[in-house]
N, C-alpha and C positions, 0 to 999 in steps of 0.2 A: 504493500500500500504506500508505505515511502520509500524514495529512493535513497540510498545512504553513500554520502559523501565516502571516498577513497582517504586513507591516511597512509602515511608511507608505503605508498602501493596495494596498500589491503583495505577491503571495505571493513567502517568501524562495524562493530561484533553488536549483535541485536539484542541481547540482556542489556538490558536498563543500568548505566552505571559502568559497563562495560569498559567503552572509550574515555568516560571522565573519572580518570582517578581522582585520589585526591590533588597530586602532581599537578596534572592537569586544570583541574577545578580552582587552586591555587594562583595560578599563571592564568586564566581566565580572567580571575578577579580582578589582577593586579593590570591585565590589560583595560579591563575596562573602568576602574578605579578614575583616571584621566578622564574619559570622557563624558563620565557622571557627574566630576565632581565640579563643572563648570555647564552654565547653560546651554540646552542640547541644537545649539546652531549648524552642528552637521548632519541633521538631519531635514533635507529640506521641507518636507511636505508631509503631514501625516492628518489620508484622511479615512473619512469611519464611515461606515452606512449600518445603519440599522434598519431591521426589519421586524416586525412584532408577526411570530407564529401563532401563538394562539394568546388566553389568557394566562399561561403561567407561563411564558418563555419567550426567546426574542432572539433573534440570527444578527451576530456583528460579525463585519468583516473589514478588519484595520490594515488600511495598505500604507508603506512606508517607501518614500523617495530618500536615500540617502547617501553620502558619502563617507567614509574614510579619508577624507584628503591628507591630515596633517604627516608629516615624515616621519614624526614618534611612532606612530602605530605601525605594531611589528605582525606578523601574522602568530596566528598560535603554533601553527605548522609549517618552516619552513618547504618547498619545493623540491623533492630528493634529484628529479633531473627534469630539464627541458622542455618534457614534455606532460610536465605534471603542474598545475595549479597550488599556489601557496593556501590553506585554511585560513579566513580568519574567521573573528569571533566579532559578535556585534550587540551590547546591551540595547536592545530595542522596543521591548512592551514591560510592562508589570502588571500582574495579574492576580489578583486575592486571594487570601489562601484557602477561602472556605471551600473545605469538601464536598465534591457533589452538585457546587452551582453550575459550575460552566460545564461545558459535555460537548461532543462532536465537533473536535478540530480538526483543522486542515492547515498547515502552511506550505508555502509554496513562494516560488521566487518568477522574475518578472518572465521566461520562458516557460511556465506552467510544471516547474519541475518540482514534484515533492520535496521538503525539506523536512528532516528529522526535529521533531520537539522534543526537549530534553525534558524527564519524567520530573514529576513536582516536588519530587525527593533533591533530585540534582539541581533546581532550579532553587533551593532553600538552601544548598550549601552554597552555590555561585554568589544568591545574596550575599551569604554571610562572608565570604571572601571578598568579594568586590566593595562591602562595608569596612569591613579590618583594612585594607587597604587605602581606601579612603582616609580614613581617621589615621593610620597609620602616616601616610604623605603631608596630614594636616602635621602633626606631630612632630614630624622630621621637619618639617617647613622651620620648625620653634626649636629646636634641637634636643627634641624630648624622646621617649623610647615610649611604647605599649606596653601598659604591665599585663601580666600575663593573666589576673585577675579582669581585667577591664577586655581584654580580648573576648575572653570567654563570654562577660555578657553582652558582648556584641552581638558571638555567637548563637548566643541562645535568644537572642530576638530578632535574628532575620531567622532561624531554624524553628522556631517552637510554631506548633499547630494550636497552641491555646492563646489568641491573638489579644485576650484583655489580658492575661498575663505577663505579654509580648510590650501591650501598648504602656502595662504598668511599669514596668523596665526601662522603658524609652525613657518616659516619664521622670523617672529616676536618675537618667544620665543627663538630660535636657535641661528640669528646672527643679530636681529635688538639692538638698544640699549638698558642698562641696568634697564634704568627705567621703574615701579615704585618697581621692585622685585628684586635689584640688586642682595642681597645676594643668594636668590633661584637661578636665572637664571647662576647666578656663578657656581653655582653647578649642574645644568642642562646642561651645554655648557661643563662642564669639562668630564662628561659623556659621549663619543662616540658615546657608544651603545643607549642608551637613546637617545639622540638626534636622532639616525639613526631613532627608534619604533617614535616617535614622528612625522617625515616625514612621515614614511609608511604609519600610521595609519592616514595622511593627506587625503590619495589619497585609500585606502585599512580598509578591516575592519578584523577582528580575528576571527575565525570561531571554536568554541570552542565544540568538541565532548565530548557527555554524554554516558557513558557505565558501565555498572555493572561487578565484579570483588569480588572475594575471599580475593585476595590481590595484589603486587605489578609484578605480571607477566606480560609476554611482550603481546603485543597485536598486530594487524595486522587492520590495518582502511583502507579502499577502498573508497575513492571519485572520480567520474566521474561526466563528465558535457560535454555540450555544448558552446561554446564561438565562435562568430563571430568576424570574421576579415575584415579588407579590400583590396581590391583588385585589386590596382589600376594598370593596367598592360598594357606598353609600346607597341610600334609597332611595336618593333622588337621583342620583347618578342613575341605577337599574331602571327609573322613569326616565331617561335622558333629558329628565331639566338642569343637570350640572354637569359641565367637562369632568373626564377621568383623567388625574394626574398621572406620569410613568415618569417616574426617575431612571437618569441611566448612569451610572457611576463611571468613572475611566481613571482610575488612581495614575495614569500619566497620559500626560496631551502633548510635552514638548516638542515644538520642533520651530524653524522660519515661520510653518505657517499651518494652523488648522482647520479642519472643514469637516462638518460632521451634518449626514442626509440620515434624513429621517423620515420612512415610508408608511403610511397610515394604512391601518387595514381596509377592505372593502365593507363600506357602510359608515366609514368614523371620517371626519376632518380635521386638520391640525387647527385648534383654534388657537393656540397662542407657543411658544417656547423661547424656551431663555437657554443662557450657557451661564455658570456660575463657576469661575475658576479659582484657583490661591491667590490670583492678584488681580483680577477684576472681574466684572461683571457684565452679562449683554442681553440685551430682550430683544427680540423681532417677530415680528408678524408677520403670518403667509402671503402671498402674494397676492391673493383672493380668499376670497371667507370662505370656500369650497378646497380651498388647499389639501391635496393628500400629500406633499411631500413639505418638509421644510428644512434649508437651509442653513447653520451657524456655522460664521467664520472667527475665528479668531486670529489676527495677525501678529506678527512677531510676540509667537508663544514659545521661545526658545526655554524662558523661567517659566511658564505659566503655571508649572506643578499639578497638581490632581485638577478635575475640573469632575459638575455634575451638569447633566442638559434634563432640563423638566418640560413635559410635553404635557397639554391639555389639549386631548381627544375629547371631541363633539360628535353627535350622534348625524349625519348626512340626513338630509332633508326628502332624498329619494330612496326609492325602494320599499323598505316595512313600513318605515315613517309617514311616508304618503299613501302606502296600500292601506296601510293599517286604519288613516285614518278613515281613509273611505269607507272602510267593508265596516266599520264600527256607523258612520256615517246611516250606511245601506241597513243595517240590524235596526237602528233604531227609528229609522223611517217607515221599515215593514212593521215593525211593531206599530207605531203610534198610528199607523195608518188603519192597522187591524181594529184597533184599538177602537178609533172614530167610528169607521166601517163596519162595527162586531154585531148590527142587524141583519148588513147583506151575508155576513158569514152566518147565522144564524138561521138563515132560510136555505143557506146554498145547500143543495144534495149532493155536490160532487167535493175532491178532497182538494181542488187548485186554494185553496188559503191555504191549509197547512202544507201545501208544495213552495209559496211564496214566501211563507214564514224560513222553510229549510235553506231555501239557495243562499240566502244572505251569510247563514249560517257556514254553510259548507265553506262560502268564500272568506269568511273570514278565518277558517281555521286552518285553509288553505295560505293564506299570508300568513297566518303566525305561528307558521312551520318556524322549526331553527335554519340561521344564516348560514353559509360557507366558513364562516370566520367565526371560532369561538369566541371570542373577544366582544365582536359586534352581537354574539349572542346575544352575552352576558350582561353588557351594558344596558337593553332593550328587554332584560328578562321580565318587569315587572309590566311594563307596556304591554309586552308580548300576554300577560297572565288579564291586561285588563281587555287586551280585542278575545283570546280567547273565553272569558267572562260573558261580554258580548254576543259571542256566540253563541255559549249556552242557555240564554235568556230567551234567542229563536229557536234553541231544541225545544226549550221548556213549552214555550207559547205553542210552538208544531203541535207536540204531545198532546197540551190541551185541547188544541182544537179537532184534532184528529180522536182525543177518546171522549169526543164529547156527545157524541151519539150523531142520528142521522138530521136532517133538516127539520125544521124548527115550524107549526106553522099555527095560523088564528092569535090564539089568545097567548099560544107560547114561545112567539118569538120574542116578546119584551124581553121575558125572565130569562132566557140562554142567552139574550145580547147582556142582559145584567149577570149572568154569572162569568160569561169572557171578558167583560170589562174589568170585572173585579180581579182578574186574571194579566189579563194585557198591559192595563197602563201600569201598574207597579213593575211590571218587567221588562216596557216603557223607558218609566224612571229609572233604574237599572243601566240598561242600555247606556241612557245618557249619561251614568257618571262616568261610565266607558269613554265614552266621545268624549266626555271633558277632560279629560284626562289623556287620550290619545290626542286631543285639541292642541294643547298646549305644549306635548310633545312635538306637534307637528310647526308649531306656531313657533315656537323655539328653535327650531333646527331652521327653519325659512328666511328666520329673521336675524338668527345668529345674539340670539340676547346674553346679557351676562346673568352671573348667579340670580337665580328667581329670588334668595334669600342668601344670609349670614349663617352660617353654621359653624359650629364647632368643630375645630382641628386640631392637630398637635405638631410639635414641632421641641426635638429634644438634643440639647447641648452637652456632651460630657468631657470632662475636664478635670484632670488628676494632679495634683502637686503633693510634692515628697518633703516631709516634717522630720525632725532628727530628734522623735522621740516614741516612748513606747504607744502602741494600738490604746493601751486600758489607762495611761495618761492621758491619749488626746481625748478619749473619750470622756474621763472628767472632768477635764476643762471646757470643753463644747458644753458638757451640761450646765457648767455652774457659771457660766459665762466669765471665764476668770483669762479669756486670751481677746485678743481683738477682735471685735464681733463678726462672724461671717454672713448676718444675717443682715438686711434693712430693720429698722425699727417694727415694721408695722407685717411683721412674718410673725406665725407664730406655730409653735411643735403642734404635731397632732397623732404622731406614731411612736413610742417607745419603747418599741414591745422588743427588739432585738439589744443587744449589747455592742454590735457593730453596725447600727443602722438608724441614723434619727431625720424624720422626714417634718416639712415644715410648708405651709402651706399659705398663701397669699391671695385674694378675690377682690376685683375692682369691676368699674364698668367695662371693662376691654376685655377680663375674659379670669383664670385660673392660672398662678406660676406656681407650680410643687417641685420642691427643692428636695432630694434624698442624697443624705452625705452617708457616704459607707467608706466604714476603714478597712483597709488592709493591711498584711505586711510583708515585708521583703526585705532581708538581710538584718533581722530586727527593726527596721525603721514603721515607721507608721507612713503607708500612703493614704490620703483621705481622694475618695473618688466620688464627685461630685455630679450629679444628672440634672441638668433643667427642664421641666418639662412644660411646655406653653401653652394652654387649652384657651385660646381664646375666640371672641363670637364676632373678630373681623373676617371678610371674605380671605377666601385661599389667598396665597400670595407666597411664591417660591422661598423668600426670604423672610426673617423673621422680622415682626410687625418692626417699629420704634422703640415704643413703650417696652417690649421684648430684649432687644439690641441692648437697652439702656441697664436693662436688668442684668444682662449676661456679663458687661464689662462687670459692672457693677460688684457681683459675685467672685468675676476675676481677677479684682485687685484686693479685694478682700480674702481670698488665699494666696494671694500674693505674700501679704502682709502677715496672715499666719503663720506661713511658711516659713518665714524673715525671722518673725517673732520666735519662732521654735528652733529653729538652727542656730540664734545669737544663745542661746545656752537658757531661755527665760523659763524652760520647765523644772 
């Protein structure tokens, strides 16, 4: 299925691990150590398409225009003769480490030729090598060494598969206090960039492609994949009177330039999307309110770092939306018609009323078949339950009139038009909350309106700082308020049920902030790992409100200050 690059004349060997020893995996890192550790400007072009498969999955496929130019970069494999290609090696994607998300790769280079992906194992040690290296070059830069202590947990946070464990580490080197490595960590913290590669590779691992090469020409690398998402989607959304939000994570975007297409399924339009990166931000709108594809550039993203793109999917105005509204339209027409008319049905001898009552029926349950697209389902599932409702109101009314006996005549046709009445127009009114309800769906989609109302959402920040004292110390002081306050005045506890967990809770007109501080530890020290969570009742909006933003710094400088307070020795 891939085809495997030649290494001193032998194809590498097909067990996982095989070709990258540790040796190898070593001199990988330290190869690409250089070109991480500065913004990723030789790469020229890196762009994405995504496509959404159903409702729990989505097909990316990241193509990269790049070079090699500088004369430092050596190959990993020199050329034994002539007529052999040098190896090199090329840090090019990062990818999450959560198991089981992504699925069905393929990479491939700009001739359509298989290229080998190195298994997720070898892509956790290349991290952790290409990190030590990193931090190592920072170091010598100062003329300082790696203790062999601080190596290790490098190690063990580009390598560890328990990523809060990972992030708490980071965290730890980043902004907990200075001991026992002051002077290193001085020079690790004074590094931006460094630190940024340090988090990522907490939560993400380096995915480092091998390809053979003449020399330093540009090259073209295809990676596609599989990655599931979730899905977790409102009531009003399932009536398609609210956009369905889709986040799409990319723990790296650098390069000249980015460009990310994003293809709407059959039935949805893109009503709105943004790109939200480490260093700025961008919104755009489709070209047309019908839009099935959209668009984001981001230019000179060599620094740009992680970036998320947020998509609001609208429900298409054609197809169920229109059918549906009609045949709900058509139901409750044959009803109220029956309904008026329930004399002449009441005399008729033959069964064409309860024939008119059924067609309506049948057509509507004909539309409110399931789509092609899971997705467009699902979004439409609750519309789809109010035309199929609709429907069953002209079985109901059919049934009636058909077991209601033979035609009606003299003095008894009042009483059977009084007893269909009593029948039809409540199922009539029925009908109609159908239609109104599929109305405003349709009116919605036509008109392209925003949120019909304000609902509640959330929106959660976590943020870890390392204290230089014990877990069952900081917890007494948190309680008895005897360190810098971490809270605003007007918070107050409302959980104290755990011995490492105190939650605190805040309500205005804007909406719900609950604050949960949970301690940890790690090398005896106390990390305090702090969750913001923001339930407020303004419209969606990719970013967190103000009044939110104001709250987070807020929090942030207040375990600043703790932190400060705890490491000057004040416990």
């Amino acid at each position: 299925m891939t085809a495997e690059p030649e290494v001193e004349g032998e194809p590498i060997p097909a067990a996982p691990g095989g070709f990258l020893t540790p040796a190898r995996i070593e001199k990988i890192g330290d190869l690409s150590a250089p070109l991480l550790a500065e913004p990723l400007a030789w790469i020229e072009r890196r762009k994405e398409s995504v496509k959404i498969l159903d409702d729990t999955a989505l097909r990316r496929e990241i193509s990269l225009d790049f070079s090699l130019r500088s004369a430092s970069v050596e190959p990993l494999l020199k050329a034994q003769d002539p007529d052999q290609f040098a190896l090199y090696c090329a840090p090019l994607f990062v990818l999450p480490k959560v198991s089981g998300a992504l699925m069905g790769f393929d990479l491939c280079d700009e001739d359509g030729r298989s290229l080998r992906l190195p298994a997720r194992d070898d892509n956790a040690r290349i991290s952790a090598a290409a990190l030590i290296a990193m931090v190592s070059l920072r170091l010598l830069a100062r003329k300082l060494t790696l203790p062999d202590e601080l190596r290790e947990r490098l190690r063990d946070i580009a390598c560890s598969e328990d990523t809060l464990h990972a992030e708490r580490l980071a965290q730890r080197l980043t902004a907990g206090s200075l001991s026992p490595w002051s002077n290193q960590l001085q020079v690790i913290r004074a590094d931006e960039r460094l630190c940024w590669w340090i988090r990522t590779l907490a939560q993400s691992s380096l995915v480092v492609v091998l390809y053979r090469a003449a020399d330093h020409r540009r090259k073209l690398i295809k990676l596609s994949f599989e990655e599931n998402f979730d899905s977790d989607v409102r009531i009003l959304t399932r009536l398609g009177w609210e956009p369905y939000q889709v986040a799409i994570d990319s723990p790296l975007i650098e390069a000249r330039s980015y460009h990310l297409e994003v293809t709407a399924p059959p039935g949805l339009r893109i009503a709105g999307a943004s790109l939200i990166d480490d260093k700025s931000s961008q919104q755009t709108d489709p070209e047309h309110p019908n839009a099935r594809r959209a668009h984001l550039y981001r230019r000179r993203a060599a620094d740009a770092g992680a970036a998320t793109a947020l998509l609001r999917l609208s429900v298409s105005g054609v197809g169920f939306v229109s059918g549906g509204f009609l045949a709900a339209s058509l139901a409750f027409v044959a009803l109220l018609a029956c309904a008026i008319f329930a004399s002449r049905i009441a005399s008729n001898p033959t069964s064409a009323p309860a024939l008119l009552l059924v067609l309506p029926g049948l057509i509507a349950s004909y539309v409110g078949r399931s789509d092609q697209h899971a997705l467009t389902t699902r979004l439409l599932s609750w519309a789809r339950y109010a035309l199929l409702f609709a429907a069953l109101t002209t079985y109901v009314a059919a049934a009636r009139v058909a077991l209601d006996g033979g035609a009606a005549k003299g003095v008894a046709i009042p009483g059977r038009t009084s007893a269909l009445q009593e029948w039809l127009f409540p199922l009539a009114g029925l009908a109609l909350v159908a239609l109104a309800i599929l109305g405003v769906t349709f009116a919605r989609a036509r008109m392209h309106l925003g949120p019909v109302r304000s609902y509640f959402f959330g929106n959660r920040v976590f943020t870890a700082m390392c204290v230089a004292m014990s877990p069952q110390q900081l917890m007494a002081h948190l309680r008895t308020a005897q360190v810098p306050r971490l809270l605003p005045d007007d918070y107050e506890l409302v959980d104290d049920d755990d011995q490492r967990v105190l939650r605190y809770a805040h309500s205005n007109i804007v909406g719900t902030r609950i604050i949960t501080c949970e301690v940890d530890e790690i090398d005896g020290d106390a990390i305090i790992g702090v969750t913001l969570d923001v339930l407020t009742s303004l419209p969606g909006h990719p970013v967190l409100p103000r009044t939110a933003q104001r709250a987070r710094d807020q929090l942030e400088r207040r375990l600043a200050a703790l932190s400060e307070w705890a490491s000057s020795g004040a416990a």
